[in-house]
C-alpha positions in Angstrom: 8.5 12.2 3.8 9.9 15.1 6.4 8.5 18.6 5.0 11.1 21.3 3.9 9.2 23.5 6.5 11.0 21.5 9.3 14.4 21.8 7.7 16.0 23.8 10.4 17.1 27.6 10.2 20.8 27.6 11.1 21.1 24.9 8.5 19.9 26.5 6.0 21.5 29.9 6.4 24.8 28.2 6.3 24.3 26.9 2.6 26.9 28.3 -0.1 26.0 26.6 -3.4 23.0 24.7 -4.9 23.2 21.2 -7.4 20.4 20.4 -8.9 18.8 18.2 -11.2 16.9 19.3 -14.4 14.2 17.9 -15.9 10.6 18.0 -13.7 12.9 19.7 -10.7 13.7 23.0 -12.2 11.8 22.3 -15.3 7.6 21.9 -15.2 6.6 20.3 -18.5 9.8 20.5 -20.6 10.2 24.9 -19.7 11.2 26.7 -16.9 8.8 28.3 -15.0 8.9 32.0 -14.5 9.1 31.2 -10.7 11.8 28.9 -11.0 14.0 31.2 -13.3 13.4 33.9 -10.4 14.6 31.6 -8.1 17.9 31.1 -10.3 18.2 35.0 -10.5 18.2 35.6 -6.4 20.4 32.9 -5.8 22.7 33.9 -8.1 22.2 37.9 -6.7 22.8 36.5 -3.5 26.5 35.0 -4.5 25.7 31.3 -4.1 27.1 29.2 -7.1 24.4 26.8 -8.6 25.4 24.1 -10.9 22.5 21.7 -12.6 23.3 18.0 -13.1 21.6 16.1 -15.6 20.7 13.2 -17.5 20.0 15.5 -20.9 22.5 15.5 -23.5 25.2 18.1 -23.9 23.6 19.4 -27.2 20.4 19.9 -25.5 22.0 21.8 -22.8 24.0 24.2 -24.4 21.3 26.9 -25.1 20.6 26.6 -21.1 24.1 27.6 -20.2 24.3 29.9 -22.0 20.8 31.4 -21.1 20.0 30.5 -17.5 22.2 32.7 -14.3 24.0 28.8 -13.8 27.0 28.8 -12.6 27.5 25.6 -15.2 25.3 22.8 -16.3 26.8 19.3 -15.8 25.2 16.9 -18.5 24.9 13.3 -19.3 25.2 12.2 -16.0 28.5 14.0 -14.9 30.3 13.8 -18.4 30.4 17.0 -20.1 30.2 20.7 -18.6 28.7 23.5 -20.2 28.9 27.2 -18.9 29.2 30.8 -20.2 32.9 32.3 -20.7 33.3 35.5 -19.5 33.2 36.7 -23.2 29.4 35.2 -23.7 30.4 32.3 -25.2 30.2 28.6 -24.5 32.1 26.9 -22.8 33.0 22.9 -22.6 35.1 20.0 -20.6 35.1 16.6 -20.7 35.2 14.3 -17.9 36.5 11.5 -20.4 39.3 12.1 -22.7 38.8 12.1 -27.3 39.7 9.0 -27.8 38.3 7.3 -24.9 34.7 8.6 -25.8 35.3 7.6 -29.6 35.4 4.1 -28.4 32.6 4.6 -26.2 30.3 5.9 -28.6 30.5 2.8 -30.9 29.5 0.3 -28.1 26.8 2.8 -27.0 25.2 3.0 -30.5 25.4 -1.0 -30.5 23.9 -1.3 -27.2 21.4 1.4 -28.4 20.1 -1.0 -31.6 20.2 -4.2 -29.6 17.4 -2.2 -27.2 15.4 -1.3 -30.1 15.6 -4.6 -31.5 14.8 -7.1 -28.8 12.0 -5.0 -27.7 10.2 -3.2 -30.6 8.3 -0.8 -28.5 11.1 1.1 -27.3 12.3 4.0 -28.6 15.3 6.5 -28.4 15.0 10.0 -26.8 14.2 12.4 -28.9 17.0 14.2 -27.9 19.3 11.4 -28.5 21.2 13.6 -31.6 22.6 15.5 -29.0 24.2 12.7 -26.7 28.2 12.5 -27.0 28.9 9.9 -24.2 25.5 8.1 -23.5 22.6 6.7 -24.7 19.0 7.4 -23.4 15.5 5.5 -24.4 12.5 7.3 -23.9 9.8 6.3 -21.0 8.0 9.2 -20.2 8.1 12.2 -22.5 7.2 11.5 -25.5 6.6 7.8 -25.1 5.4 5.4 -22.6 7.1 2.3 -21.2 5.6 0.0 -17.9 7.8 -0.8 -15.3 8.4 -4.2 -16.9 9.7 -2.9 -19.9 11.9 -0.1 -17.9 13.6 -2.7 -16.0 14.2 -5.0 -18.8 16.1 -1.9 -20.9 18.2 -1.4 -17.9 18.9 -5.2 -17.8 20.0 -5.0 -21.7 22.2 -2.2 -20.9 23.7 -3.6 -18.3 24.3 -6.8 -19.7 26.4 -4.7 -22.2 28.5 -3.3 -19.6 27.0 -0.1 -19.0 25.9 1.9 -16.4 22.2 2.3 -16.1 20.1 4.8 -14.3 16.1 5.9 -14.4 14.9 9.9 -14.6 11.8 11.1 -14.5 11.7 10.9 -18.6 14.8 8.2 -19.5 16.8 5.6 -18.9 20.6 6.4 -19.5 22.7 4.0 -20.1 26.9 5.0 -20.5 30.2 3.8 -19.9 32.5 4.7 -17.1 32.1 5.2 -13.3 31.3 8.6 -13.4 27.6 9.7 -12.0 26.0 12.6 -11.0 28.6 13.0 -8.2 31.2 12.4 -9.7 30.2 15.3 -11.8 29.3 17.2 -8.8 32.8 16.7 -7.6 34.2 17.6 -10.9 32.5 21.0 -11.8 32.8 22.6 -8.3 36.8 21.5 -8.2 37.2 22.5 -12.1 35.2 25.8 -11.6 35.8 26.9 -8.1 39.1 25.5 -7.0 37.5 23.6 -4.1 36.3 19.9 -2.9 33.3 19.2 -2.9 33.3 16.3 0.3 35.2 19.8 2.5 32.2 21.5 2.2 29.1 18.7 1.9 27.5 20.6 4.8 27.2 23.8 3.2 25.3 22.3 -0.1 21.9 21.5 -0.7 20.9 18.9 -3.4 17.3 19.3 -5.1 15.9 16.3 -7.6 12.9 14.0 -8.6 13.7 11.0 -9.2 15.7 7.5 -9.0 18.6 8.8 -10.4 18.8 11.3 -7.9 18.9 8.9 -5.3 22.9 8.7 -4.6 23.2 12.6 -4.4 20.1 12.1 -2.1 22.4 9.6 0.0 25.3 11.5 0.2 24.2 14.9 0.9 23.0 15.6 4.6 21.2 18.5 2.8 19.0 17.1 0.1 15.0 17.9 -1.1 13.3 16.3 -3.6 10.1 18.3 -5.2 7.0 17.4 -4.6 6.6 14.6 -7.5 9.2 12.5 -6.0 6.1 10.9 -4.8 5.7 9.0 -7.7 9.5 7.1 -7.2 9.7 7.1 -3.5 9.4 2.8 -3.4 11.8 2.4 -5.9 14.2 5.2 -4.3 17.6 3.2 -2.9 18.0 6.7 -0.8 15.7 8.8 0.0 15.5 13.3 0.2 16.0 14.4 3.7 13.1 16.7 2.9 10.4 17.3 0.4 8.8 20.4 -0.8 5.4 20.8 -1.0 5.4 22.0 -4.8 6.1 20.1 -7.3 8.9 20.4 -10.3 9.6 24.6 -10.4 7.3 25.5 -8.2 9.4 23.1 -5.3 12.7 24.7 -6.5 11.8 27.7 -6.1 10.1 26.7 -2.0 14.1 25.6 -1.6 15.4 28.6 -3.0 13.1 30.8 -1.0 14.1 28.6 2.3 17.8 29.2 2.0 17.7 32.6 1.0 15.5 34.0 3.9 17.2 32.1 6.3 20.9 33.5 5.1 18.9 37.4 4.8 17.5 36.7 8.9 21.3 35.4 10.0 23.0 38.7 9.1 
């Protein structure tokens, strides 16, 4: 694991915009951390656009766009965006169209039971009232799964034919072949006119976890927080750097690291 401290200066005082991920990478036990929210505030001072992708549910997420200096927040894995209109109020897109997700939500909801059925110690995410377009099952917040169990929901779900990732708190399982980067792609071209693949050297991706792992692999500019620890085996690509904090506390190190570096290049 290559500390952030050796991430080199002229690298980092040519990033424009930050993606992140959510849940234990700018959240530390289900809040944001005054640090981490400080973080958010000089970045967006500074004129860099920020955009959080994440596994939550749009419902969940709409209090956060609306509160939090995000430029938008990109949930269920790259399907719906949330941000604040000009006029204060909140803002949604789809990546999928109405009738498309109408016919996704009944296959989710059946894949959902058959989870909860062939193995009675699962259960849905709390959250899961909030989901339009996936489904998620609960490991790690307010329940516990082993890593057997983990990897027999994902087989389930994919025997269903959907898609099915790992975060630090869920597995999500959808339908589509959108991802986090696809979303990433999406919000930056729907909300700033621009590509995303143009510009990959100018972005830095932060996460935690497994489902971070193809941002990790496409971005040359990528840190996981310090608790990425606990997935680094199971990680198909891994952070080009890692902070030494964990969850807020390491969002706010890769705030810090851009920022002074842009402040000493002027």
């Amino acid at each position: 694991m290559t500390p952030l401290s050796l991430w080199p200066a002229a690298a980092r005082a040519g990033i424009h915009g930050v993606l992140t991920d959510i849940d234990d990478t700018l959240t530390t036990d289900g809040a944001i951390t005054p640090d981490a929210l400080g973080a958010l505030q000089r970045l967006r001072a500074a004129g860099l656009p920020v955009f959080a992708i994440t596994g939550r549910p749009a419902g969940w997420s709409e209090a956060f766009a609306l509160a939090w200096p995000v430029d938008a927040i990109v949930a269920e894995n790259g399907a719906v965006a949330l941000w604040r209109g000009a006029d204060g109020s909140l803002q949604r897109d789809y990546l999928q169209d109405a009738p498309t997700r109408t016919a996704n939500f009944t296959r989710l909801q059946a894949a959902a039971q058959r989870v909860l059925t062939e193995l009675p110690q699962t259960r849905l995410a709390t959250d899961s009232p909030g989901r339009e377009t996936d489904i998620a099952i609960d490991h790690s917040e307010f329940a516990h799964l082993d890593e057997a169990d983990i990897a027999r929901v994902v087989q389930l779900m994919k025997a269903d034919g959907l898609n099915a990732t790992v975060s630090s708190i869920h597995i999500n399982g959808w339908i589509g072949d959108h991802d986090k980067l696809a979303g990433a792609r999406w919000i930056v071209r729907s909300r700033l006119g621009r590509k995303l693949d143009d510009e990959i050297d100018r972005w830095v991706y932060v996460g935690d976890s497994t489902n971070d792992a193809t941002m990790f692999g496409h971005f040359p500019h990528s840190v996981g927080v310090a608790n990425i620890e606990r997935f680094w085996q199971a990680l198909a690509h891994h952070p080009r750097y890692v902070a030494q904090g964990e969850r807020g506390a390491g969002f706010t190190e890769v705030a810090d690291a851009v920022l002074s570096a842009r402040a000493a290049a002027r």
